[in-house]
N, C-alpha and C positions, 0 to 999 in steps of 0.2 A: 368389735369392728374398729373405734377408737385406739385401742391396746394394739391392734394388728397394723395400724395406719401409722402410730405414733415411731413404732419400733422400726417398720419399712421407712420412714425419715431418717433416725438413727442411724440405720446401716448405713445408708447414702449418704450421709453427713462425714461419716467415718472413714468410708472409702475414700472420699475425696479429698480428705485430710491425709490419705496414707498417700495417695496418688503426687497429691502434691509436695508431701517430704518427700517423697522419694523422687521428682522430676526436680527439687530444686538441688536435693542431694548430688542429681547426676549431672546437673548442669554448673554445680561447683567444681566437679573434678575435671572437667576439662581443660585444659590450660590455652591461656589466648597468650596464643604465637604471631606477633605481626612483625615478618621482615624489615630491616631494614632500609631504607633507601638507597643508599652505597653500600654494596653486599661487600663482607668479610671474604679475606681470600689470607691463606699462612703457605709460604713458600722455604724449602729447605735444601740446602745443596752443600755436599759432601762436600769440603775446601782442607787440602792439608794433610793433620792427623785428626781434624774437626769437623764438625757443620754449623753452618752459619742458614740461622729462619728469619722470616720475615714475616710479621701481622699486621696487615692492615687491613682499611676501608678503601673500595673504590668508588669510586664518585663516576657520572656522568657529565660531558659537556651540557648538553641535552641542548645544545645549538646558543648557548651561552661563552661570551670572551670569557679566559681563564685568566692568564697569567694577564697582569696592568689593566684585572678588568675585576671581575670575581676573586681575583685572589691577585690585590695590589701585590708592585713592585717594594721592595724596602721592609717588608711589613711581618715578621714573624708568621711560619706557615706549617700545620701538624702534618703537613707532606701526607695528606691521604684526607679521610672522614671521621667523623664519630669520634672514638678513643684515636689518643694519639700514637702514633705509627711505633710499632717495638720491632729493633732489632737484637736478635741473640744468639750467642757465641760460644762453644763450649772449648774452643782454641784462641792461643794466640795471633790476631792475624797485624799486617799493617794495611791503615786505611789510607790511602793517596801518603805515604812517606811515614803517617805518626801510630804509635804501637798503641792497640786496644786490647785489655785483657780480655777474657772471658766474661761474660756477663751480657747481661740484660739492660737495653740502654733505647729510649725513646728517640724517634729521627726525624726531628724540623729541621726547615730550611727556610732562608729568606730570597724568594726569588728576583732576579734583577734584568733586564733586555743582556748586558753583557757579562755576566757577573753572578752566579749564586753563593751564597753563605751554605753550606754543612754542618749541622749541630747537631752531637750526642749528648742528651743530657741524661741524670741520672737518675731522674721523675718519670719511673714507667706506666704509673695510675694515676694518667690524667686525661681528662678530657679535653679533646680541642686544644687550642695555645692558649686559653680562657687564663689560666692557672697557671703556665708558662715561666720559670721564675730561670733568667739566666744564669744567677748565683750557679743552677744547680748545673751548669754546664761541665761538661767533661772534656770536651773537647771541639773544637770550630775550625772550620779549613775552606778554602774557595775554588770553586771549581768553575768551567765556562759551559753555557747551555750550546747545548746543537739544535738548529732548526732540521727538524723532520721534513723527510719528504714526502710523507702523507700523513692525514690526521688520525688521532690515538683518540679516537671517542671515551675511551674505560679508561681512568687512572689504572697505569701497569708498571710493577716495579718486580722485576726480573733479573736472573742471572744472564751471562751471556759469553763468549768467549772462554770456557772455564776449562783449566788446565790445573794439573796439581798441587802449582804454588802461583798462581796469577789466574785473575777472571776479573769482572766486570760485574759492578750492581746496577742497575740501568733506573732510572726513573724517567717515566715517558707518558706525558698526557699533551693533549691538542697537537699544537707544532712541534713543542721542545721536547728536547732531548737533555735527560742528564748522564753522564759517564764516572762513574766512582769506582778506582782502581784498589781493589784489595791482593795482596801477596804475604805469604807466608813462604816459613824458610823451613821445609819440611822435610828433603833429600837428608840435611846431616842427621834430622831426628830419627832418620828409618833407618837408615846407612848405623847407626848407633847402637839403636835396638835387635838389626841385624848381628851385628857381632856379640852384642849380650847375649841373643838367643842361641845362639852356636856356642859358647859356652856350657847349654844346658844336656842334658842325655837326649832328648828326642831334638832334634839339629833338622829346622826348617830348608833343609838343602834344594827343594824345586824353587819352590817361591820366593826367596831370597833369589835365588842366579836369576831367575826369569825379570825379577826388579832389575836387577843389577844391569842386565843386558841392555833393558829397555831406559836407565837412566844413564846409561857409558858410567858404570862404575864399579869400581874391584874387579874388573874384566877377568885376570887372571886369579882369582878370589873364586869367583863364580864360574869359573870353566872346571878347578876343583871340586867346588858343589856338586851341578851338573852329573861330572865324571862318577861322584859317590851314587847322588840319584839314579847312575843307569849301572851299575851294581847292583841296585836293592831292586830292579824293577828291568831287568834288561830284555824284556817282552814289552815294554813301553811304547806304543810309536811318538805318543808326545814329547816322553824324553828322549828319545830320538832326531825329532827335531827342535829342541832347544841347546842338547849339546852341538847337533850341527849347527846350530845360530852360532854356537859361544865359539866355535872350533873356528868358524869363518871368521868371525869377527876378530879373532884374535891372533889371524894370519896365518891357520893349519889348515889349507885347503884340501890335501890328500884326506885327512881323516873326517872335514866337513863330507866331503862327499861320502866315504865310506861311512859314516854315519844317515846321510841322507838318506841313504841308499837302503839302507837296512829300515829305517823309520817307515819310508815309501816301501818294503815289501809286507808289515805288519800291519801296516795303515789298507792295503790291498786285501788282505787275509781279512780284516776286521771289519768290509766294505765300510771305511768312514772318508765320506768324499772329501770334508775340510783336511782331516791330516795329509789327504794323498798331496789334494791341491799345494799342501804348503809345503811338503817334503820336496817337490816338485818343483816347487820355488826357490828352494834353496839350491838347487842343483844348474836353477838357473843361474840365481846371481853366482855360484861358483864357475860358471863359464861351461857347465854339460848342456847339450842339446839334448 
């Protein structure tokens, strides 16, 4: 009875030593994930022959002064939360007038009532301005805030106006507004590798004219294109109407239209409403009703 009492303790002794490796077992592998305060946001936009990203933290007002209040005037500023703000480049661009290469480059600012400082430095693993070391500057330019005309509760820092070779990086928290103009000179880059590519045996002849058209360049360049493109594909309605683009634009009205014309009867045969529409258009700005 002893012998049967002592071993029914053992078991349950045992059990409970397996129970408990194995519950502290499972409560090691769990991993503790505690967000943030200012959540991480990475922003990225096509610029050029490039993209230009953007990593930050965003911060809330949370009904706190910002700027000359929580985040003095004068005073070195990681322009976000947490780690400090990276911007990164796989082109050449220019930022308000001066040339930044490629690369990975940290974005403080010193904010001011009339007045902000822009710093790229080239300390991307830092936190905060804590560590901040202006040595490590790359470059610094001054810009003017705009007061908003409503408030931006979330630090947001966006693209905005963005066109092929000009757009806008925007920084925008509380009232203010910042405007940072980047441009790039990307026309001669394509315009170049255009004419390399046509050198080669397989000759990009749509997409090339279609650039061409849409940047007013090598017009008569690109009406040749075009013209081979609708050789190799003369059941096309697209190339259809893009040689009628190139034919109008380049002052051959008679054959824009008989071009249009014939685009608008394949684009009908192929019921594709967008081709009709456009074929259609073209026939307008050539002066057919």
């Amino acid at each position: 009875m002893k012998c049967h009492q002592a071993f029914k303790i053992a078991a349950l002794c045992l059990f409970a030593a397996i129970s408990f490796n194995c519950y502290e077992a499972g409560a090691q592998e769990i991993p503790l994930k505690i967000p943030a305060s200012s959540l991480g946001q990475r922003i990225e936009q096509d610029f050029g022959l490039g993209t230009i990203s953007v990593k930050y933290y965003r911060p809330n007002t949370n009904g706190r002064k910002i700027f000359n209040g929580m985040e003095p005037y004068g005073i070195v500023w990681r322009t976000g939360a947490n780690n400090a703000t990276v911007i990164t480049l796989t082109d050449t661009v220019q930022i308000e007038g001066n040339t930044l290469l490629p690369g990975a480059y940290s974005l403080f600012s010193i904010p001011g009532a009339d007045e902000w400082t822009i710093i790229l430095n080239k300390n991307v693993n830092q936190w905060g301005a804590y560590a901040y070391d202006e040595k490590q500057d790359l470059l610094r330019f001054k810009v003017k805030p705009l007061k908003l005309d409503s408030k931006v509760e979330t630090l947001t820092i966006q693209f905005a106006d963005v066109h092929l070779d000009h757009c806008l990086l925007q920084i925008l928290w509380e009232n203010t507004g910042i405007n940072i103009h980047l441009t790039t000179n990307a026309d001669n880059r394509i315009m170049a590798n255009i004419l390399e590519a046509m050198k080669g045996e397989k000759k990009p002849y749509y997409m090339s004219a279609v650039w061409c058209y849409n940047h007013n360049r090598n017009l008569t360049e690109a009406l040749g294109w075009m013209q081979e493109q609708n050789k190799a594909q003369p059941q096309a309605f697209n190339v259809k109407y893009w040689l009628a683009r190139l034919q109008l634009k380049t002052g051959d009205k008679q054959s824009a239209i008989a071009s249009a014309n014939e685009g608008l009867k394949l684009a009908n045969d192929a019921n594709n409403a967008e081709y009709i529409r456009m074929n259609k258009e073209v026939l307008h700005d050539a002066g057919v009703n």
